[in-house]
C-alpha positions as CSV (number, residue, x, y, z in Angstrom):
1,X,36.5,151.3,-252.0
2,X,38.1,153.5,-249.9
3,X,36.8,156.5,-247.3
4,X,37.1,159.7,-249.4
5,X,35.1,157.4,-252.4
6,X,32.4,156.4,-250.5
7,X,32.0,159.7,-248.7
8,X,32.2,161.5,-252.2
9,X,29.4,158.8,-253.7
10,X,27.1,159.6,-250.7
11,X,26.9,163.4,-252.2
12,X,24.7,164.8,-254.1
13,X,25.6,165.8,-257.7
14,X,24.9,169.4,-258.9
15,X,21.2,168.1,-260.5
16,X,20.1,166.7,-257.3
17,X,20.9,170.0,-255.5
18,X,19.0,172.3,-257.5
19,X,15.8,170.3,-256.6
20,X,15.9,171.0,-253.0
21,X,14.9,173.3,-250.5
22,X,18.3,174.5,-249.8
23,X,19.0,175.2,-253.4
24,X,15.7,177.7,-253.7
25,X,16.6,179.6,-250.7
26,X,19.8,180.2,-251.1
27,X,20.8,179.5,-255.1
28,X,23.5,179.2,-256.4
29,X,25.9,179.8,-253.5
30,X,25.2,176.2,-251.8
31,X,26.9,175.0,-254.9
32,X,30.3,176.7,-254.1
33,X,33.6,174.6,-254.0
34,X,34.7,175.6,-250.5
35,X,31.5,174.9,-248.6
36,X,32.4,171.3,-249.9
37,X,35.3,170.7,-249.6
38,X,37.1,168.5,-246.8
39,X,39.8,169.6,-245.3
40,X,40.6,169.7,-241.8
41,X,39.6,173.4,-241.7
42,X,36.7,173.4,-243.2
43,X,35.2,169.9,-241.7
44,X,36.2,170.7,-237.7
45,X,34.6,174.4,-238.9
46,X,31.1,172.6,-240.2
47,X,31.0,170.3,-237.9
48,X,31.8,172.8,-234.8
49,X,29.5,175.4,-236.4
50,X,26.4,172.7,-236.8
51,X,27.2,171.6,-233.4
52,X,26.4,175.0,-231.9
53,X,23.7,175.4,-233.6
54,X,21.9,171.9,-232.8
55,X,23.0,172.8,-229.2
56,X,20.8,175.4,-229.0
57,X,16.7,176.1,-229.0
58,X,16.2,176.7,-232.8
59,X,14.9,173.1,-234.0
60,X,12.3,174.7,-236.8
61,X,15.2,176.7,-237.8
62,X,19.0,175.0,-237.5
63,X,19.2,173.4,-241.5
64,X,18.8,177.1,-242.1
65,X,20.8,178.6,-239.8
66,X,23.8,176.1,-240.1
67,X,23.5,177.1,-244.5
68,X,23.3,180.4,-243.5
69,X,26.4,180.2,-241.2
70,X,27.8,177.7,-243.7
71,X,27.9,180.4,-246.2
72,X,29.5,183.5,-244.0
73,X,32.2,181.4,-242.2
74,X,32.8,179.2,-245.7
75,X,33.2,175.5,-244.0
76,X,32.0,172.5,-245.0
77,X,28.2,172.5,-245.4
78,X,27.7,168.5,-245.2
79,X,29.0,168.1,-241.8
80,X,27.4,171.7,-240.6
81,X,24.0,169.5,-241.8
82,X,24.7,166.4,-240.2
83,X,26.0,168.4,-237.3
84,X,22.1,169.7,-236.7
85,X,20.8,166.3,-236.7
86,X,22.4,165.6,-233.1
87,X,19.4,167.2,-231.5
88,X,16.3,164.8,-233.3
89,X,13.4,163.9,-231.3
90,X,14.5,161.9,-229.5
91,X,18.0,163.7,-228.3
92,X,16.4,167.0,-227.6
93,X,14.1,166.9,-224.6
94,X,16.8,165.1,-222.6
95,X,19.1,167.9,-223.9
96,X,17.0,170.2,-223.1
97,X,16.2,169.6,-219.5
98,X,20.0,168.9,-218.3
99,X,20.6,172.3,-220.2
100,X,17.8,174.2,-218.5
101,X,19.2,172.6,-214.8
102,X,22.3,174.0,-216.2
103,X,20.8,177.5,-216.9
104,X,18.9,177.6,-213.4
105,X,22.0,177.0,-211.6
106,X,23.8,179.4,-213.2
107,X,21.4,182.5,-213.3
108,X,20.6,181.5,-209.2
109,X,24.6,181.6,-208.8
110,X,25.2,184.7,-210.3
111,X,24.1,187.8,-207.9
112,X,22.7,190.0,-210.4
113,X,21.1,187.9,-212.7
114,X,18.9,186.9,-210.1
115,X,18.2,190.5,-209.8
116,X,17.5,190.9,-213.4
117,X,15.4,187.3,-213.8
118,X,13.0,188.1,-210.9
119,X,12.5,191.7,-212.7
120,X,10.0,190.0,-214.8
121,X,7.4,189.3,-211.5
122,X,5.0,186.8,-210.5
123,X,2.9,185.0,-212.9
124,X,3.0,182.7,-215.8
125,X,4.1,185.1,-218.0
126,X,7.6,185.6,-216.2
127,X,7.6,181.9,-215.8
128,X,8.4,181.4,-219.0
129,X,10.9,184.8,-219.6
130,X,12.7,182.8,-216.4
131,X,12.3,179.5,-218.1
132,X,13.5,181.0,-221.6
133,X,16.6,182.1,-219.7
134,X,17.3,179.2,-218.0
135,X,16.9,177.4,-221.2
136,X,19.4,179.9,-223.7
137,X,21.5,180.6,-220.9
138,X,22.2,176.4,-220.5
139,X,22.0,175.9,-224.1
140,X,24.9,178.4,-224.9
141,X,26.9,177.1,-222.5
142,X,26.9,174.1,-223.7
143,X,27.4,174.4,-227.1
144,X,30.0,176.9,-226.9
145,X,31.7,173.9,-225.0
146,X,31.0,171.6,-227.6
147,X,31.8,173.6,-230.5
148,X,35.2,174.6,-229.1
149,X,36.1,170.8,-227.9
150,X,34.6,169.4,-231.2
151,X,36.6,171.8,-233.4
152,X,40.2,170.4,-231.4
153,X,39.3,167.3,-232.0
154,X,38.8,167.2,-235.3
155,X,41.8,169.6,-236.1
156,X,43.9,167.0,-234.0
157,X,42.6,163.5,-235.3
158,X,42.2,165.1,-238.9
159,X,45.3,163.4,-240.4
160,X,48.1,165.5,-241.8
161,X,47.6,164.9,-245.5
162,X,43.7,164.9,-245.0
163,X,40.8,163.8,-248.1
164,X,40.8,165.6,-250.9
165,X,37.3,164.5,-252.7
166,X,38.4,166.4,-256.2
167,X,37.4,164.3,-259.3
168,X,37.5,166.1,-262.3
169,X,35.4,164.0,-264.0
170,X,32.4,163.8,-261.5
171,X,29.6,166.7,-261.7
172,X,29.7,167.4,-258.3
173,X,29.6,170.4,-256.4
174,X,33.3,169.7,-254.7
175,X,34.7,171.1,-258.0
């Protein structure tokens, strides 16, 4: 069995969708050709779009998010989910910490964010405004970076013909 036939027998079929979580939010739009479909477009877009999203400080929210930015950009929602899973427990408090060092340096090094940071005063309260920005400001750094590299990659390794998961006969939501 090759690639493309074990990827498209790991998806779910149209039934299988309608009974999840995913499906009550959002309907009928998850079931949409193009936000399954794998092409080099649409996987480095998922994939690059997921990415940022598990990059940064949403871990309640990011299955949503990635859908919801799944369904405006229309790229492929798989990889956008599995994308989200790079950032688990036990990924995200390393993550976390290197990206909040990150964020320190960079609001200390910039003049006027220090300015702006130190704004918020003394106490525990502004402790965690500064720590917030440290966090987000180190988070979206890095996974604007990640997003962008990730995306070349896969545009550049994606082989020229790429997978085309069509098959008529099946009752899934590729068609």
């Amino acid at each position: 069995m090759g690639f493309h036939q074990r990827i498209h027998r790991m998806l779910p079929d149209r039934d299988r969708l309608r009974k999840t979580l995913l499906y009550r939010l959002f309907g009928k739009n998850i079931l949409a050709g193009d936000l399954w479909r794998f092409d080099a477009r649409s996987v480095a877009g998922g994939w690059s779009m997921g990415l940022f999203i598990a990059l940064t400080p949403t871990i309640p929210f990011q299955m949503i998010l990635a859908t919801l930015g799944t369904l405006g950009l229309r790229v492929n929602l798989p990889m956008a989910l599995l994308a989200c899973w790079v950032t688990n427990p036990l990924t995200s408090v390393p993550f976390y910490m290197a990206a909040w060092q990150l964020g320190r340096w960079v609001l200390e090094a910039v003049p006027f964010a220090h300015e702006y940071v130190s704004a918020y005063g003394e106490g525990t309260r502004s402790k965690v405004i500064v720590g917030s920005f440290c966090l987000w400001t180190g988070c979206l750094i890095l996974a604007t970076i990640a997003s962008v590299v990730s995306y070349v990659l896969v545009r550049s390794l994606w082989p020229k013909h790429g997978f085309h998961l069509h098959h008529p006969s099946d009752d899934s939501p590729m068609q």
